[in-house]
N, C-alpha and C positions, 0 to 999 in steps of 0.2 A: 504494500500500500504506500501511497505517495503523496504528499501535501506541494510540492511543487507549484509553482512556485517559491514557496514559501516552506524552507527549510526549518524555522526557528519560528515557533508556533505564542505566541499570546498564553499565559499563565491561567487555568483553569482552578474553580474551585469546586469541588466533588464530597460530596458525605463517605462516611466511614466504611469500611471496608464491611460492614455488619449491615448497615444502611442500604449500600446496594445490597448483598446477598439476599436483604428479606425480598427486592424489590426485583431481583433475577429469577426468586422462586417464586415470588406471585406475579411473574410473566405468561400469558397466557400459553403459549405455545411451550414454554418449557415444563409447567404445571403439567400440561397432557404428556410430557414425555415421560415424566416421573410416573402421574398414574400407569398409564402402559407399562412402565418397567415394572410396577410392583404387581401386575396382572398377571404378564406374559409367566409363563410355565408348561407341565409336561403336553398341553393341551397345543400349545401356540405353536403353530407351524407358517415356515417360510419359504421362502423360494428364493431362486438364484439371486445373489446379491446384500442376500437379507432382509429384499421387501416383507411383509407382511402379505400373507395369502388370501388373495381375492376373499377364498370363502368368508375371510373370519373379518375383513374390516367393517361389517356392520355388526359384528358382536363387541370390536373394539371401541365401536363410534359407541355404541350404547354406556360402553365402561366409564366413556366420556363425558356423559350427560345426555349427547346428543343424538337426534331423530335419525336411528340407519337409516328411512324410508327417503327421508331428505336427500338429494344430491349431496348437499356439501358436507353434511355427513363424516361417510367412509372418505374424503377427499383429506377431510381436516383430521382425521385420525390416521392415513396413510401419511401425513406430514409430521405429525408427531411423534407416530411409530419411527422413520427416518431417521427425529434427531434425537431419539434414545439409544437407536444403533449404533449414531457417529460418534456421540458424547461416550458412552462405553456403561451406561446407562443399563442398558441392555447385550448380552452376549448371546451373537448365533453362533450355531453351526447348520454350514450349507447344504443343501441336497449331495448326498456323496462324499459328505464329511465324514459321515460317522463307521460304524465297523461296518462286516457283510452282512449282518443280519439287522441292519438299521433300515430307516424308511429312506426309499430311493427317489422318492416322488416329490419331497420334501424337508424339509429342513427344521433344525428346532429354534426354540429360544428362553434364555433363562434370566432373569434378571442379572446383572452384572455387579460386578465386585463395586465399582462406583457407585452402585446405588447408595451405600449406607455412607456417604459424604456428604447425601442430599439433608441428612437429618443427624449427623455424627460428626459431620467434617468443619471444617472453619471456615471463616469468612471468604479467605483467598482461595481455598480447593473450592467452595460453591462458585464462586467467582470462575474459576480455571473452568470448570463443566460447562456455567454460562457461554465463555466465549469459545468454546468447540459448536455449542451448539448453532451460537451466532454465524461460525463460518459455514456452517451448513446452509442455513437459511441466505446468507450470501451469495452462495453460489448456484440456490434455487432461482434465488432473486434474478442471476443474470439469464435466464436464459430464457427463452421465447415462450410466450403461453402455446399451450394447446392448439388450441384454432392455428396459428401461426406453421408449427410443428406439422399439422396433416397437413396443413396445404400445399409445405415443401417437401412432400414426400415421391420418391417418381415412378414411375412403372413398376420397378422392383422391390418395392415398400422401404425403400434406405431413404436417408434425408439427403435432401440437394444441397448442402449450404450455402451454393453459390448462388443459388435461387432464393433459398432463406436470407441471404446477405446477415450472416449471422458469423461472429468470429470468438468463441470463448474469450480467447486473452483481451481481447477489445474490450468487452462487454465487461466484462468484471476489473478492467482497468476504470472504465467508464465511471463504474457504483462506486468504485474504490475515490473516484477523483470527486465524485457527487459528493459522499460522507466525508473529506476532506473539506470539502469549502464549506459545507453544514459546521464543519468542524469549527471551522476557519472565522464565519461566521458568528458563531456563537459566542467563541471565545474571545472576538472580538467587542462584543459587547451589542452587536447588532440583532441578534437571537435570543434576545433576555427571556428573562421566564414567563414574563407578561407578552412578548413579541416574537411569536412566531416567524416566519420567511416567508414569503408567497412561494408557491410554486416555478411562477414565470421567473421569478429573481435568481433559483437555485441553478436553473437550467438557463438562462442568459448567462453565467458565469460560469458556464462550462461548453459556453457555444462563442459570445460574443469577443471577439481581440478586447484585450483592456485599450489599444489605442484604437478601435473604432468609435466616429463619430456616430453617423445616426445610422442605424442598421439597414442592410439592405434588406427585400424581401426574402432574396435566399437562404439570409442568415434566419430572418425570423421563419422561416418555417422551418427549417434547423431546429430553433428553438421550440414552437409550437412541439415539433417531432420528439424531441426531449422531453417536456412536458409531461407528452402520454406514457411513455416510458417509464420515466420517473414516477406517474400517478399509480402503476402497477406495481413497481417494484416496492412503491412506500407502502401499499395495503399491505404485502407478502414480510415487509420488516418489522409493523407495528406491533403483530401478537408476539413478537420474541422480547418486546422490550424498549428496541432502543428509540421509536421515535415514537411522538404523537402527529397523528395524520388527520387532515380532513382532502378527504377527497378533491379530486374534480368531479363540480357538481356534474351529475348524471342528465338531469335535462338541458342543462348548459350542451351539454354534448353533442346533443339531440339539436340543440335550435344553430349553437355556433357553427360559422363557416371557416375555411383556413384564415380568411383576414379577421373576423376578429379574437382568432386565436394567436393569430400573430401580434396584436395591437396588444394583447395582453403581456404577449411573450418582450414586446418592446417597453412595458415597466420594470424591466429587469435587466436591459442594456446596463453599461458601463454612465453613469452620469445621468441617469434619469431614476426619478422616484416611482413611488409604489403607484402611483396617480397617472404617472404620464403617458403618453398615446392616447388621450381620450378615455384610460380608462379609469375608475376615483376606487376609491381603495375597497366597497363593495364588492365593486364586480371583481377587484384582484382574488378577493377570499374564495369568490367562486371557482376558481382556477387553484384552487387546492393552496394549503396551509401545512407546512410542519415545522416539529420540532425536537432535538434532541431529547432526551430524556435526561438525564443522569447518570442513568445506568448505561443510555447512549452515548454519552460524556466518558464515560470510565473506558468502554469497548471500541470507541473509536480511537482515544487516545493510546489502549494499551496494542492497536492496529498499525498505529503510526510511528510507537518506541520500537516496535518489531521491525518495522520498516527501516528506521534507521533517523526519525526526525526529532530533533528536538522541540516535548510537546510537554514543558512545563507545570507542577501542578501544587496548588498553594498548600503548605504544611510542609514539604518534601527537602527544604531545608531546614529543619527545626533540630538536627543532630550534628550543622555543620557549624566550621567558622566563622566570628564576625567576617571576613573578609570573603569567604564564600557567599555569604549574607548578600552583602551590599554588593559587590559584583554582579550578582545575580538579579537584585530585585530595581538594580539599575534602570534596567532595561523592562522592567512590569511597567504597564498602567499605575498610577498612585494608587487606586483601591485594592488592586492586587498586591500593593507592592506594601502598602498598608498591611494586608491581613496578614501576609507572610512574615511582617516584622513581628508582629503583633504572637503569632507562632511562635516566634524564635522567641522572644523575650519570655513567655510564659513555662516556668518552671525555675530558670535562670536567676540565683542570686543576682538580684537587680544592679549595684551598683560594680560587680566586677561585668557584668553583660554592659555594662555603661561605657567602661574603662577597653572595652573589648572592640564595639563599635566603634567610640574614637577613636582608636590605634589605627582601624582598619580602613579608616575613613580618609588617612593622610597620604598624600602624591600628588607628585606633580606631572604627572601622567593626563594621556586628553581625557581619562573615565575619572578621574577626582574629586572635581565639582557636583560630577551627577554623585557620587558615592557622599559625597558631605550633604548634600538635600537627602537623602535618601536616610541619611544617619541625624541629620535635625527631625526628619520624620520621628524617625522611627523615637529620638529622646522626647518628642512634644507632649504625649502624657505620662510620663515619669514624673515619680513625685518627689518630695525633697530628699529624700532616701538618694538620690540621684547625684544631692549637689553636692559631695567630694568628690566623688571623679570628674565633675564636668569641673570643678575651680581648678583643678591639677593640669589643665592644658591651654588656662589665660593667659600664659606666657608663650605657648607655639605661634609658629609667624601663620599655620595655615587653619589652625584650632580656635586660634585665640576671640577672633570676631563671633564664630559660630557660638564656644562657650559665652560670651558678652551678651547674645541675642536672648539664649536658654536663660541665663539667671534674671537679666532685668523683664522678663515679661513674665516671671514669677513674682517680681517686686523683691527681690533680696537684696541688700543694702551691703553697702560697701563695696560696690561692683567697681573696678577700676576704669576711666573711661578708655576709650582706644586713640590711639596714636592716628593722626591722618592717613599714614602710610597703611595701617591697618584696615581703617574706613575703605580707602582706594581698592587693597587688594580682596576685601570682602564684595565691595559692586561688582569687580570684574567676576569673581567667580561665583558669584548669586546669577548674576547675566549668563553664565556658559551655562548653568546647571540648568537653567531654564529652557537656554536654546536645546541643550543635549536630550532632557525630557520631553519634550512639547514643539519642538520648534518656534516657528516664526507665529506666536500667535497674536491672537484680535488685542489680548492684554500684556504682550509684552512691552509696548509704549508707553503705557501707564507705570509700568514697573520701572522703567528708563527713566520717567519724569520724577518719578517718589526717589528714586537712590541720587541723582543728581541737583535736583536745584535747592537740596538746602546745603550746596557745598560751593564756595563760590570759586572761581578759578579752577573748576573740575577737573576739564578737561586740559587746560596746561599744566596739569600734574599727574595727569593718572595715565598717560601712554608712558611714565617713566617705572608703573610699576611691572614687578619680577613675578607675571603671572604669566603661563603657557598661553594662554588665549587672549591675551591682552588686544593683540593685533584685530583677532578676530572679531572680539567683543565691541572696540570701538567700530570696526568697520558694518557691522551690525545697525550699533547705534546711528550710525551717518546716515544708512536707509531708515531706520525703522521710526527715529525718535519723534516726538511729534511737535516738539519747536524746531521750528528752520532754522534758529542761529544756533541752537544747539547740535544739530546734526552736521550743520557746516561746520562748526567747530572739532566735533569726532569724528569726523573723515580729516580733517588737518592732524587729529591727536592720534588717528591711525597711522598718515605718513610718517610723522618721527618713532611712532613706535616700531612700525615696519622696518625704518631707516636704522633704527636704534640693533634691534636682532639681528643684523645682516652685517 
């Protein structure tokens, strides 16, 4: 599996290894795999492969709950029987397995040694049965429904594929790159718990160039094509667990033509909202709705470590170093990068985890600044418990501002004030930690106007200071700041610092 793009995944936050297990056993599709396991016995016979045998999947469907008389039925119990067999759930032996005096016509099946994991096992063995089972249903997922299957069949009753236009490794590269960007998605923060993905959004991101403008119709019916696709393979994922689905509505179906399945599939281009092409966020819902699950959250990511991606997950430094810490939570969102501190700090003698994070926080490296924002983070609710180790580094040239900020907006008394030099080189590297976080944003001018104009002659003295970014910080400012003599001013306090380095 492959997130490609995008190698280095967005920090997810997932419940307890206990949490999902309850929530992989009361999956629907894995529930009926268990029942069937604990059924199957000297009774249960199979056939080549290990299916279950015609005769008995309406005894099976009954085991289930459900109506044998029913079509779906023995359908949905031949599915479940399947991923009792791959999970190991369930043990056959095949027609011709067994001695000469066995049945030749069929094959048995006994419940499996795995089973008693279902109700014995820990969190992480329920878990490990989960995602075999998951793979199963995966690679049901990719492959052509029924109706599709007879039609490419030819004179000789073998499948045409070239007629089918159907390619295994495509098609499950395909689902693979789908629950990647769902992945991608979510963990971006775009897939919240309250906000589902439209269908046409999931499937424009896996049809549309990120550099195309406005879509051609080729593309969209690409994407419409994707769509249905996708609408089948998400009903066939939902009962294992990992997403929640709402269809493409069904009379939608009925009444839409390729254009306005395509106007839909064009709310989902690169640059356009859920609204756009005429269609307002109503009629997108009709056009089907999913979302991760949790348990989808855990199984796609532990698809994606398998794979080789790094795919982040909040708690999973809480055994490491401060300097593992901040390195790492560098590069989070603030509310990720938040809970992860928040992790790390709990259990932790507070004030040597204090003395721990400063140490860790200091360099002159380009990742320093973001690691010092990330280490004022992580002290901002520390309690006075806190202030010997933050007074013990008032005297570092790259500590010192930071501790100065920490004690007086507790009101501690007898703070010492800072030196100009110190003021200076605390802007420049407030300003880097920002750009390095956040980039260029809507409030970084404001931030440019609050650290500078209560300092007068600023900028004829701050290109002199001994900060890695200095250069860059001013040349920043000269775009970004929002008085014109100020900006003219730090693109002049850029050239000499420029001048100054070189």
């Amino acid at each position: 599996m492959s997130a490609e793009p995008h190698p280095t995944l967005p920090p997810v936050r997932l419940p307890s290894d206990a949490e999902l297990a309850r929530d992989a056993l009361g999956a629907p599709l894995f529930a009926r795999a268990v029942r069937l396991a604990r059924w199957a016995g000297p009774h249960t016979r199979v056939e080549i492969g290990g299916e279950l045998a015609a005769a008995q999947l309406p005894e099976a469907a009954a085991v289930l709950g459900l109506d044998p008389a029913d079509e779906e039925g023995p359908v949905l119990a031949s599915q479940a029987w399947r991923v009792a067999v791959d999970t190991g759930l369930v043990d056959v032996a095949d027609p011709g397995d067994g001695d000469e005096d066995g049945d030749e016509e069929s094959g048995t099946a006994v419940p499996g040694e795995d089973l008693a994991l279902v109700t014995g096992g820990t969190p992480g063995e329920v878990l490990d049965l989960w995602l075999a089972a998951l793979d199963t249903v995966l690679a049901d997922a990719a492959v052509p429904d029924l109706d599709d299957l007879v039609d490419a069949l030819d004179a000789g009753g073998e499948i045409d594929f070239d007629r089918l236009d159907w390619n295994p490794g495509r098609e499950a590269d395909f689902l693979d790159g789908v629950l990647a960007n769902l992945y991608l998605l979510t963990a971006s923060g775009r897939g919240a718990a309250d906000g589902p993905i439209p269908l046409p959004v999931l499937a424009a991101s896996m049809v549309v160039p990120e550099d195309m403008g406005e879509p051609t119709d080729a593309v969209l019916e690409q994407v419409s094509d994707a769509m249905m696709r996708l609408d089948d393979q998400f009903r066939q994922l939902e009962p294992i667990g990992l997403v929640e689905f709402r269809p493409v509505d069904e009379a939608l179906m009925a009444e839409a033509d390729d254009e306005e399945f395509a106007a839909a599939g064009s709310a989902g281009a690169p640059g356009a909202g859920a609204g756009s092409g005429g269609v307002d966020d109503e009629d997108v819902s009709r056009y089907g709705l999913v979302r991760l699950t949790p348990l989808g959250m855990y199984g796609i990511r532990a698809r994606l470590l398998e794979a080789g991606v790094t795919a982040p997950a909040v708690g999973e430094l809480a055994d490491k170093g401060a300097d593992a810490l901040l390195d790492a939570v560098a590069g989070y969102p603030e509310g990720a990068a938040q809970a992860e501190i928040e992790q790390w700090l709990a259990g932790r003698e507070l004030q040597g985890a204090v003395a721990e994070l400063l140490a860790a926080a200091r360099g002159s490296d380009e990742g320093g600044p973001l690691r010092r924002l990330r280490c004022q983070q992580a002290l901002a609710p520390a309690g006075p418990e806190a202030e010997q180790a933050v007074r013990a580094v008032l005297d570092d040239a790259e500590l010192g501002g930071l501790a100065r900020v920490w004690l007086s907006e507790r009101g501690v008394a007898d703070v010492p004030a800072p030196d100009e030099a110190m003021v200076f080189w605390l802007t420049v590297d407030t300003i880097a930690a920002q750009l390095a976080a956040d980039g260029e944003t809507e409030e970084l001018p404001l931030l440019m106007r609050s650290l500078t104009e209560h300092h007068t002659g600023f900028f004829d003295q701050v290109w002199r200071v001994d900060h890695p970014a200095t250069t860059y910080v001013l040349e920043t400012m000269g775009r970004m700041h929002p008085d014109r003599k100020a900006a003219k001013e730090a693109r002049k306090a850029a050239f000499k610092a420029r001048s100054r380095r070189a």
